[in-house]
PDB file with one MODEL, atoms N, CA, C and O in Angstrom:
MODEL        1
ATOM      1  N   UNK A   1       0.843  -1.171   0.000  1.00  0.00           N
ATOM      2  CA  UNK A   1       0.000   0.000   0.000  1.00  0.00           C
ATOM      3  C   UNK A   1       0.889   1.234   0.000  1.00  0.00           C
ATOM      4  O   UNK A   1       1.572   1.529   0.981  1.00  0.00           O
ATOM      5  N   UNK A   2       0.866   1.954  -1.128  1.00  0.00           N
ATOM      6  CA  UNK A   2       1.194   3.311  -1.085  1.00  0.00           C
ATOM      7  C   UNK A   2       0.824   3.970  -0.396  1.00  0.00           C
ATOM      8  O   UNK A   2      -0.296   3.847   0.100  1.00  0.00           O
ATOM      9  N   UNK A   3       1.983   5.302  -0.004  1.00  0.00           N
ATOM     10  CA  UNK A   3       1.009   6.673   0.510  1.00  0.00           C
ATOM     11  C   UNK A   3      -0.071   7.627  -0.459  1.00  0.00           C
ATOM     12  O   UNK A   3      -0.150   7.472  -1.678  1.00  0.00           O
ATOM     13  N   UNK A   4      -0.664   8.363   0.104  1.00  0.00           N
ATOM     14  CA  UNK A   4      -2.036   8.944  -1.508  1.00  0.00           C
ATOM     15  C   UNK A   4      -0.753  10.064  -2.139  1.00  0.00           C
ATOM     16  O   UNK A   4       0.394  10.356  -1.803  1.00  0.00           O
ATOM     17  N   UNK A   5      -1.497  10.373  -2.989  1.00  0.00           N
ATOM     18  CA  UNK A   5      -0.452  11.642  -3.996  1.00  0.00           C
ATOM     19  C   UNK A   5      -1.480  12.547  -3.754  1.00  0.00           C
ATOM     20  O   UNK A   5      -2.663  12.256  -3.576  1.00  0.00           O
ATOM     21  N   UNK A   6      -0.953  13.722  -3.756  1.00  0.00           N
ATOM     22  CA  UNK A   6      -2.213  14.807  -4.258  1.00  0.00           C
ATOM     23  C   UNK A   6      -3.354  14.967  -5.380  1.00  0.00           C
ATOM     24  O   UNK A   6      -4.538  15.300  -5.428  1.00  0.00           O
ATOM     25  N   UNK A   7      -2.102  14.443  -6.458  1.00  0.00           N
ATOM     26  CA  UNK A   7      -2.751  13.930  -8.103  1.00  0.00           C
ATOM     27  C   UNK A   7      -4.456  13.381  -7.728  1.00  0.00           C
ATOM     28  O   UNK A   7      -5.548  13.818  -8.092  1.00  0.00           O
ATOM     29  N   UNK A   8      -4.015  12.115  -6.748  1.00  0.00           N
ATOM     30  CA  UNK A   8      -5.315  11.327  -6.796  1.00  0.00           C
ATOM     31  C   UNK A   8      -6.396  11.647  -5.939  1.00  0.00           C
ATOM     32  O   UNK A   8      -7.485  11.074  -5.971  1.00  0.00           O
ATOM     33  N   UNK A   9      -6.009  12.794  -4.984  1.00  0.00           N
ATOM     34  CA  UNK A   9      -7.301  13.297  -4.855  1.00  0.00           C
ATOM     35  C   UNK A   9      -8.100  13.767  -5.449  1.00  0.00           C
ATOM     36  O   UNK A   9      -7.655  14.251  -6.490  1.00  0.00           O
ATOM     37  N   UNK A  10      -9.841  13.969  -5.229  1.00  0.00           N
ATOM     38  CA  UNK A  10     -10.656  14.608  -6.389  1.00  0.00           C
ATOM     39  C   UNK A  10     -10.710  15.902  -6.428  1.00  0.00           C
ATOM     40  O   UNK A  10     -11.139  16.617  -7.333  1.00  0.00           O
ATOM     41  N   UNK A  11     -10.134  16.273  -5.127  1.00  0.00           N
ATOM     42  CA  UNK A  11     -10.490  18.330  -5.118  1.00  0.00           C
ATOM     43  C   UNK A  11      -9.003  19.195  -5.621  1.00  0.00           C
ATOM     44  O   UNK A  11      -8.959  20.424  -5.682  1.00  0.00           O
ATOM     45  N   UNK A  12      -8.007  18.422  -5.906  1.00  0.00           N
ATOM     46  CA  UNK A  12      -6.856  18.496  -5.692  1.00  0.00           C
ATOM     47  C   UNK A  12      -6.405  19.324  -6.926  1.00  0.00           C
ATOM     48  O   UNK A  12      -6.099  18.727  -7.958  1.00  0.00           O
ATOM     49  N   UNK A  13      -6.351  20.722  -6.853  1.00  0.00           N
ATOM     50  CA  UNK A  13      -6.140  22.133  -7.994  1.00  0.00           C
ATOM     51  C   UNK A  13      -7.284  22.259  -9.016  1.00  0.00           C
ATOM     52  O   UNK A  13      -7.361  22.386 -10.238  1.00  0.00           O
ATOM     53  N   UNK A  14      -8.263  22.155  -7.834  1.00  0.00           N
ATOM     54  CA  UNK A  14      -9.642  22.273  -8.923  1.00  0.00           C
ATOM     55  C   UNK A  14     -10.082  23.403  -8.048  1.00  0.00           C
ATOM     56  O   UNK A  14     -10.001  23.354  -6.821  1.00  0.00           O
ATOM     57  N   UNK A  15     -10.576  24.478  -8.754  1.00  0.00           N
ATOM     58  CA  UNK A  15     -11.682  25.460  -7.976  1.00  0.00           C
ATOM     59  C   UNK A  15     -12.533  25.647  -9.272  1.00  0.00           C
ATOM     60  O   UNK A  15     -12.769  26.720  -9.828  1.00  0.00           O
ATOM     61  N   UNK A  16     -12.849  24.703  -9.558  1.00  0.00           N
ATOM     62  CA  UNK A  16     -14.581  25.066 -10.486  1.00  0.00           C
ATOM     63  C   UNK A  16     -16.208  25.459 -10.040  1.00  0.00           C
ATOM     64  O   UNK A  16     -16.708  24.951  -9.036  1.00  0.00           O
ATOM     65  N   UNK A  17     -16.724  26.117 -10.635  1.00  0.00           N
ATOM     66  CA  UNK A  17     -18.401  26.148 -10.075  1.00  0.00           C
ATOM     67  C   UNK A  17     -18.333  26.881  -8.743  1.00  0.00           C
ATOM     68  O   UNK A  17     -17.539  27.727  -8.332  1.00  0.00           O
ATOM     69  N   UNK A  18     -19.275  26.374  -8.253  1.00  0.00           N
ATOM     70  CA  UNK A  18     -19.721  27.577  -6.954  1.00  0.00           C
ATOM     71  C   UNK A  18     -18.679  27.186  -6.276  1.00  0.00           C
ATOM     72  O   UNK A  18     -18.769  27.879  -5.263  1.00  0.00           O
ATOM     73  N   UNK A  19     -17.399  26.292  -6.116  1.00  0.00           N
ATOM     74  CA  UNK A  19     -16.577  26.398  -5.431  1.00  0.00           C
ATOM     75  C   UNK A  19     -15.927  27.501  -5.496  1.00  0.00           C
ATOM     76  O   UNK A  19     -15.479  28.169  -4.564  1.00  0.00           O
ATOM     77  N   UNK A  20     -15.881  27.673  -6.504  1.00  0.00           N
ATOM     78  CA  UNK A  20     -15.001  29.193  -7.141  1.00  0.00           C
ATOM     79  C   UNK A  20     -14.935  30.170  -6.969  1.00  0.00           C
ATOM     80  O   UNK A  20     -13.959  30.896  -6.780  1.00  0.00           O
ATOM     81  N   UNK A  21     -16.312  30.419  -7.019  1.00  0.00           N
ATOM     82  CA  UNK A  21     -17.466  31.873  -6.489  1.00  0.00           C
ATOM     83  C   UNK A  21     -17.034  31.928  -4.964  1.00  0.00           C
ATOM     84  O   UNK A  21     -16.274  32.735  -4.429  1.00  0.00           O
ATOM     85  N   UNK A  22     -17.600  31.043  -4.500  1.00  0.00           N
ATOM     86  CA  UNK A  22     -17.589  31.014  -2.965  1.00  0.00           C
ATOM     87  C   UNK A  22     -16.479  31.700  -2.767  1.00  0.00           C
ATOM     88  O   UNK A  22     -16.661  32.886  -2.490  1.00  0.00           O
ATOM     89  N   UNK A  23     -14.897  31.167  -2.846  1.00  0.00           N
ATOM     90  CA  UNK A  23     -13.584  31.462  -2.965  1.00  0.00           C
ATOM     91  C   UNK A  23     -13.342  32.874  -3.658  1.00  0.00           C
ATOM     92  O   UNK A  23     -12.323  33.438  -3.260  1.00  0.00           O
ATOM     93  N   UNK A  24     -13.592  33.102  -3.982  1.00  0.00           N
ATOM     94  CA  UNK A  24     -13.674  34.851  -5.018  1.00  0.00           C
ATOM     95  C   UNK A  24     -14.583  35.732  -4.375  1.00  0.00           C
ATOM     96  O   UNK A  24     -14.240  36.907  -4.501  1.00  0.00           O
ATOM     97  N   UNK A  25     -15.754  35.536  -3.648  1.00  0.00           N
ATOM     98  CA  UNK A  25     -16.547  36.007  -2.898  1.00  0.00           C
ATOM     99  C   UNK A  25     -15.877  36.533  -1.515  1.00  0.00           C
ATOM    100  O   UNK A  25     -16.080  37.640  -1.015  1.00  0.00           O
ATOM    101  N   UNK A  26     -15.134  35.627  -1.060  1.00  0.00           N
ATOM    102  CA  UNK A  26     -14.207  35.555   0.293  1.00  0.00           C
ATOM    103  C   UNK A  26     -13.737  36.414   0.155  1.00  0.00           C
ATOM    104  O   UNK A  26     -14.070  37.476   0.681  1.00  0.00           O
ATOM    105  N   UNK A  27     -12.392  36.182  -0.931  1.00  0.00           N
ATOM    106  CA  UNK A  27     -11.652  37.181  -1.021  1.00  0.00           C
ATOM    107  C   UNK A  27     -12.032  38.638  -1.077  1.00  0.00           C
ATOM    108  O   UNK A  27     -11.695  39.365  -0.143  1.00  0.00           O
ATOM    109  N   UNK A  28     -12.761  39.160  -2.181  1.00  0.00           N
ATOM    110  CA  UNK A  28     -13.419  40.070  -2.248  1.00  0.00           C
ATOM    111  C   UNK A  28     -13.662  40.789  -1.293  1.00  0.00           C
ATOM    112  O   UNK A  28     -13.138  41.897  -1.178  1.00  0.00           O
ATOM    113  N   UNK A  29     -14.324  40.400  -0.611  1.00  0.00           N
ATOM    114  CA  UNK A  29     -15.170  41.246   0.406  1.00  0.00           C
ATOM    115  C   UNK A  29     -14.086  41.016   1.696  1.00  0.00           C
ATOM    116  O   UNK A  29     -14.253  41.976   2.446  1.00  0.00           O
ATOM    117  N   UNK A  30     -13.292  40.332   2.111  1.00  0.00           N
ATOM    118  CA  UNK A  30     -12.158  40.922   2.931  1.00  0.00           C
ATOM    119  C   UNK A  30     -11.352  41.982   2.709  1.00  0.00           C
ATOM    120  O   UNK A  30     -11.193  42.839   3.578  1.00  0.00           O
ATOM    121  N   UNK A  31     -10.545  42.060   1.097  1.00  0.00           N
ATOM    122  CA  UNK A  31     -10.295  42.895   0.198  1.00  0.00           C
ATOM    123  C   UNK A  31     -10.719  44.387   0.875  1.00  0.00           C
ATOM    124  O   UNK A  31     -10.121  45.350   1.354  1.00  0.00           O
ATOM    125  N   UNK A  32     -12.354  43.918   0.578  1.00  0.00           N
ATOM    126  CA  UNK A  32     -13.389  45.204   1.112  1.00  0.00           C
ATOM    127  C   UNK A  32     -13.501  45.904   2.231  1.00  0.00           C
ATOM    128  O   UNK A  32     -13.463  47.123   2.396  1.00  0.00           O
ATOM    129  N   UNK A  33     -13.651  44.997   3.023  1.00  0.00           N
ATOM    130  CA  UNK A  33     -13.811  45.147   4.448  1.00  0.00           C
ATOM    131  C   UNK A  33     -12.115  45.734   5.135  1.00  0.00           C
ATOM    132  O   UNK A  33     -12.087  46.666   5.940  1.00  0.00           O
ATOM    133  N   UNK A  34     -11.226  45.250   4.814  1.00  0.00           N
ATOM    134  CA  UNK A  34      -9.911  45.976   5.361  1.00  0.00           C
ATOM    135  C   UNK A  34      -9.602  47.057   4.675  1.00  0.00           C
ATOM    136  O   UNK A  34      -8.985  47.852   5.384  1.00  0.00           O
ATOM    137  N   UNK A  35      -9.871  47.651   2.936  1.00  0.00           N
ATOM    138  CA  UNK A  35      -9.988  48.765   2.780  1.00  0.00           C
ATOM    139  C   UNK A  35     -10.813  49.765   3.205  1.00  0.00           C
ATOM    140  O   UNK A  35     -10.356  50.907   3.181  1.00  0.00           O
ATOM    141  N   UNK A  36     -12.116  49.558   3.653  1.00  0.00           N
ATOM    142  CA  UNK A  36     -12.834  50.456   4.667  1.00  0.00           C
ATOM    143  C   UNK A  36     -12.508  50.359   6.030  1.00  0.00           C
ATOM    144  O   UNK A  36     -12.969  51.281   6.703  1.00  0.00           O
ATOM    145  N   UNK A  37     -11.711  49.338   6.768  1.00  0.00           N
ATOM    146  CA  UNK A  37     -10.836  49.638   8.048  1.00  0.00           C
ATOM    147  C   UNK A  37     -10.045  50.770   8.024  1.00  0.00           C
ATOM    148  O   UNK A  37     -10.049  51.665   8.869  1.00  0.00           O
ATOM    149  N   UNK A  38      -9.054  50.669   6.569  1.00  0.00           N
ATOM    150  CA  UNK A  38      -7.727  51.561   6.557  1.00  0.00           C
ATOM    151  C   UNK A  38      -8.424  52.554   6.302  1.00  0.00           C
ATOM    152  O   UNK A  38      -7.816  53.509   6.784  1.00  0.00           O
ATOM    153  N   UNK A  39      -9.840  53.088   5.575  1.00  0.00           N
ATOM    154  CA  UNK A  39     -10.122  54.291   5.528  1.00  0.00           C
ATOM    155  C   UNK A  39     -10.693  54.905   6.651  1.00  0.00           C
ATOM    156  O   UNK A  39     -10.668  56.130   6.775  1.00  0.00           O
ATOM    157  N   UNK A  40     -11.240  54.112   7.538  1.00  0.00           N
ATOM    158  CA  UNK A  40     -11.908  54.680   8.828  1.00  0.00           C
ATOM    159  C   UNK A  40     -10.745  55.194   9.541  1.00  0.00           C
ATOM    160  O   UNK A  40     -10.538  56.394   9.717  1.00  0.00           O
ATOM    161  N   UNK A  41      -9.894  54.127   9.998  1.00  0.00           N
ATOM    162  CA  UNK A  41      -9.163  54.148  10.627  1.00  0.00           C
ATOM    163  C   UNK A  41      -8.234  55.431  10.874  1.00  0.00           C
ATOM    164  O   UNK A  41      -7.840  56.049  11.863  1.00  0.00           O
ATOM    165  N   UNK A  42      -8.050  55.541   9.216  1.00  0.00           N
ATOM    166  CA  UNK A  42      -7.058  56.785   9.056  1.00  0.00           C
ATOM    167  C   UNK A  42      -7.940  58.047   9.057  1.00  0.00           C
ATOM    168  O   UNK A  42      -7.442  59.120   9.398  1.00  0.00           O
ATOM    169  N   UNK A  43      -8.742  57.993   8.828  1.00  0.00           N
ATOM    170  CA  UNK A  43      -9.905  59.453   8.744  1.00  0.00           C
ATOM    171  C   UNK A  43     -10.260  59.903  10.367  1.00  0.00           C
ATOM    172  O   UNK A  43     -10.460  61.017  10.851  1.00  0.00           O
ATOM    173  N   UNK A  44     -10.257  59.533  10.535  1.00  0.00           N
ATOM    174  CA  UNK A  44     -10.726  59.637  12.696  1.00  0.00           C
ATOM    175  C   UNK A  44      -9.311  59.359  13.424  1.00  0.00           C
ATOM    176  O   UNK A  44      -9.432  59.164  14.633  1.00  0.00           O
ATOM    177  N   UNK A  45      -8.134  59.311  12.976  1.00  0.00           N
ATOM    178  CA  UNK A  45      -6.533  59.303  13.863  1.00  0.00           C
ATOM    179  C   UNK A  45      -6.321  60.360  13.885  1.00  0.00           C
ATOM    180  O   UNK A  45      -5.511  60.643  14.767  1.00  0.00           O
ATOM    181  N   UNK A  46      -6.726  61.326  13.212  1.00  0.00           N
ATOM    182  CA  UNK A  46      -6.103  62.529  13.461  1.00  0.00           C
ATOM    183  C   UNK A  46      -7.066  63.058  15.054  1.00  0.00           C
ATOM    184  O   UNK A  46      -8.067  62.490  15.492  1.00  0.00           O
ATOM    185  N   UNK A  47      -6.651  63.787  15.410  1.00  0.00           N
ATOM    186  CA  UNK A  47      -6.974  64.790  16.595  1.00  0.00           C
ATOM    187  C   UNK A  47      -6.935  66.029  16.691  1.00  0.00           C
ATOM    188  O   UNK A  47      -6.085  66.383  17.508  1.00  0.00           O
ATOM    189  N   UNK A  48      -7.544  66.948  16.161  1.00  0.00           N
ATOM    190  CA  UNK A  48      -7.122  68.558  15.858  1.00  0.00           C
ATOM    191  C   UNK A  48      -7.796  69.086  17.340  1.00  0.00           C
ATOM    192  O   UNK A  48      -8.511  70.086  17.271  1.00  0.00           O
ATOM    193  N   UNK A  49      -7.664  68.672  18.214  1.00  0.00           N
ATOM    194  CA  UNK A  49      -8.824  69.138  19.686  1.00  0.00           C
ATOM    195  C   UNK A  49      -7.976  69.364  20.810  1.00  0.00           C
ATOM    196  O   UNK A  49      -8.280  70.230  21.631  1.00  0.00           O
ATOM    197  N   UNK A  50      -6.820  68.593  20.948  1.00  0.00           N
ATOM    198  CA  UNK A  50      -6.043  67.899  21.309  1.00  0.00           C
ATOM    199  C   UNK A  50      -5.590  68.189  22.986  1.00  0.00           C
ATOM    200  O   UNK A  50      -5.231  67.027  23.176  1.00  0.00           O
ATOM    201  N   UNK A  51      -5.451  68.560  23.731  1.00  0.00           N
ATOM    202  CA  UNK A  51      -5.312  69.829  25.040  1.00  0.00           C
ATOM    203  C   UNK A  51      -3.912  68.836  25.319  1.00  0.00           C
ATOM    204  O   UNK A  51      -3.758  67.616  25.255  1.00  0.00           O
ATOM    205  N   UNK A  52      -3.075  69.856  25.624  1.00  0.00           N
ATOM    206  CA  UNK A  52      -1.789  69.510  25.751  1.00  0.00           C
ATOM    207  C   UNK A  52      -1.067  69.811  27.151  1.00  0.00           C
ATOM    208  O   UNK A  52      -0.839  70.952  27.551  1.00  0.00           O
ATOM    209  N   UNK A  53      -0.806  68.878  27.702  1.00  0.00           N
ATOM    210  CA  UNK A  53      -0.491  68.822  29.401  1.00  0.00           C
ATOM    211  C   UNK A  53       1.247  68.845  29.496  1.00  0.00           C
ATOM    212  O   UNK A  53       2.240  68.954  28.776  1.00  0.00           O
ATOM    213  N   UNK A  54       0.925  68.695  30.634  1.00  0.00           N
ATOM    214  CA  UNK A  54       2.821  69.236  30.986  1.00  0.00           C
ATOM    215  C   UNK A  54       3.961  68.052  30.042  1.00  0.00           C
ATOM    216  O   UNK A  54       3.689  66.852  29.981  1.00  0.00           O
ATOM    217  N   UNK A  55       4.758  68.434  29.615  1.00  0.00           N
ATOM    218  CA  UNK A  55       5.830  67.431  29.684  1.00  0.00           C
ATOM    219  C   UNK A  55       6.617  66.869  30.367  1.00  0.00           C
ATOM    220  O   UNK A  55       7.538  66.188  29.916  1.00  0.00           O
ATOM    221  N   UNK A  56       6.356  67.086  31.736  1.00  0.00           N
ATOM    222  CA  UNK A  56       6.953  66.256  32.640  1.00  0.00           C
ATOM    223  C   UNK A  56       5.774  65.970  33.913  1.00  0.00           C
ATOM    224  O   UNK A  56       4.889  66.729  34.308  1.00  0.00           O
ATOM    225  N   UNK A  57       6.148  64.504  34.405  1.00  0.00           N
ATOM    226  CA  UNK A  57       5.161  64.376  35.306  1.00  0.00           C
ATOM    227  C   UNK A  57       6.161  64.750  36.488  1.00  0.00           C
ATOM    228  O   UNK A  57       7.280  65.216  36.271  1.00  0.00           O
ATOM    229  N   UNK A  58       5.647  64.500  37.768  1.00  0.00           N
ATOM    230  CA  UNK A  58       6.698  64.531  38.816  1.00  0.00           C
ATOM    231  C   UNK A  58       5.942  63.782  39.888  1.00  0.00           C
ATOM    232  O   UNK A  58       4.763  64.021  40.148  1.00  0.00           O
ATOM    233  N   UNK A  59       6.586  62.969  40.428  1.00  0.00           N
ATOM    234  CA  UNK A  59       6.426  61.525  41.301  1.00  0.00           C
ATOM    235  C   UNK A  59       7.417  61.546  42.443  1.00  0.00           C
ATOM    236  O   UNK A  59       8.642  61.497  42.338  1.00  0.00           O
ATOM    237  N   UNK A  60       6.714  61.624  43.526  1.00  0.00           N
ATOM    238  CA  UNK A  60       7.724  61.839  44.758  1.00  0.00           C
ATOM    239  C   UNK A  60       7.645  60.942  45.843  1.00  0.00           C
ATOM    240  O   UNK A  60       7.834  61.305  47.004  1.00  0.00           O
ATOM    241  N   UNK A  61       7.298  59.459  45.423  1.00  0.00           N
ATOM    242  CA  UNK A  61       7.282  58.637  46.739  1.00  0.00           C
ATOM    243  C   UNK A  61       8.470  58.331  47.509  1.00  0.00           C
ATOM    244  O   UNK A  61       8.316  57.859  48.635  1.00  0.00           O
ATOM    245  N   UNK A  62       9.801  58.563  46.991  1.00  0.00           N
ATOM    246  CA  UNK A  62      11.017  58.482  47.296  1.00  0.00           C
ATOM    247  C   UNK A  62      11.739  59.509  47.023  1.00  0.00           C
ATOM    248  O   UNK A  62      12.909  59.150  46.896  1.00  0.00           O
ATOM    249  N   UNK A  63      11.570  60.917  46.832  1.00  0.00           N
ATOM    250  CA  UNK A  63      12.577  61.844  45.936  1.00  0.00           C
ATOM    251  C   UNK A  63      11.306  62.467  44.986  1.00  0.00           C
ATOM    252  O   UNK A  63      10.129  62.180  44.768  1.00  0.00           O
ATOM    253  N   UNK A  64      12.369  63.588  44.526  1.00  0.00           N
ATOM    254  CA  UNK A  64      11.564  63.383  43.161  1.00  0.00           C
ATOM    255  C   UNK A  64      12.020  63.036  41.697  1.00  0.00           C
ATOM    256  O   UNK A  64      13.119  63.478  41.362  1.00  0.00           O
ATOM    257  N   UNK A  65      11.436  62.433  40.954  1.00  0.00           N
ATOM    258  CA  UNK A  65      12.016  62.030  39.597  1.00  0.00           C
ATOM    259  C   UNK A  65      11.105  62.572  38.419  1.00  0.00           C
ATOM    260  O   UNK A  65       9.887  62.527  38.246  1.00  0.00           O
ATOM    261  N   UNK A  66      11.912  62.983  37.842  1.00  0.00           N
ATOM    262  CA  UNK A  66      11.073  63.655  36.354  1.00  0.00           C
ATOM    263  C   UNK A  66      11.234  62.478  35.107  1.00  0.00           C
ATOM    264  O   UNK A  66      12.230  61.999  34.566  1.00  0.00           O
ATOM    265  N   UNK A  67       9.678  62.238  34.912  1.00  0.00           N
ATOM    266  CA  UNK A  67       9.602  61.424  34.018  1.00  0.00           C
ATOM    267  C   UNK A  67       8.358  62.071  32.906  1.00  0.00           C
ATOM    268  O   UNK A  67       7.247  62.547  33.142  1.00  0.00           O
ATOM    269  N   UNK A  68       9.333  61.773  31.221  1.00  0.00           N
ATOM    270  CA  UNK A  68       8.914  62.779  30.591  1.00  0.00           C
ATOM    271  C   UNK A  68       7.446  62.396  30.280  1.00  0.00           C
ATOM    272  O   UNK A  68       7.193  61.510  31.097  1.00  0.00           O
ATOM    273  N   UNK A  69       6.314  62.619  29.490  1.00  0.00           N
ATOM    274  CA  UNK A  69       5.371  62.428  29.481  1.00  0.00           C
ATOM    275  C   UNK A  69       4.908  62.767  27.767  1.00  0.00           C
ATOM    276  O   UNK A  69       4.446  63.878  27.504  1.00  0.00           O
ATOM    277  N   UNK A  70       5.109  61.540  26.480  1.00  0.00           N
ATOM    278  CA  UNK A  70       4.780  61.722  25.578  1.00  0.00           C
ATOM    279  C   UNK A  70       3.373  62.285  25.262  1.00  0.00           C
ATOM    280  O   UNK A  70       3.036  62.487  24.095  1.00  0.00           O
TER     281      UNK A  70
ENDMDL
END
């Protein structure tokens, strides 16, 4: 008894018929769906409102240490 080949399977480099569709459908609309992510995404990152606080915090449980504050 041999091991199987790919050859002799029946699905094996076939995408015909609604298999096809189905598969092209997928793609598609992920395609879709992550180009309207990257457009949301990037359209609402900006912040023009923004209120801008100190650049340094200061923390004194021991001393004090200046730690900067992006």
């Amino acid at each position: 008894m041999s091991e199987p080949r790919l050859e002799d399977m029946d699905d094996y480099n076939t995408l015909k018929g609604e298999k096809r569709k189905v598969v092209l459908a997928v793609i598609i609309a992920s395609l879709i769906i992550g180009a309207v992510y990257i457009f949301v995404s990037s359209s609402f990152s900006v912040v023009d409102d923004r209120i801008e606080t100190g650049t340094i915090l200061k923390v004194s449980p021991k001393g004090t240490v200046n730690i900067p504050v992006k």
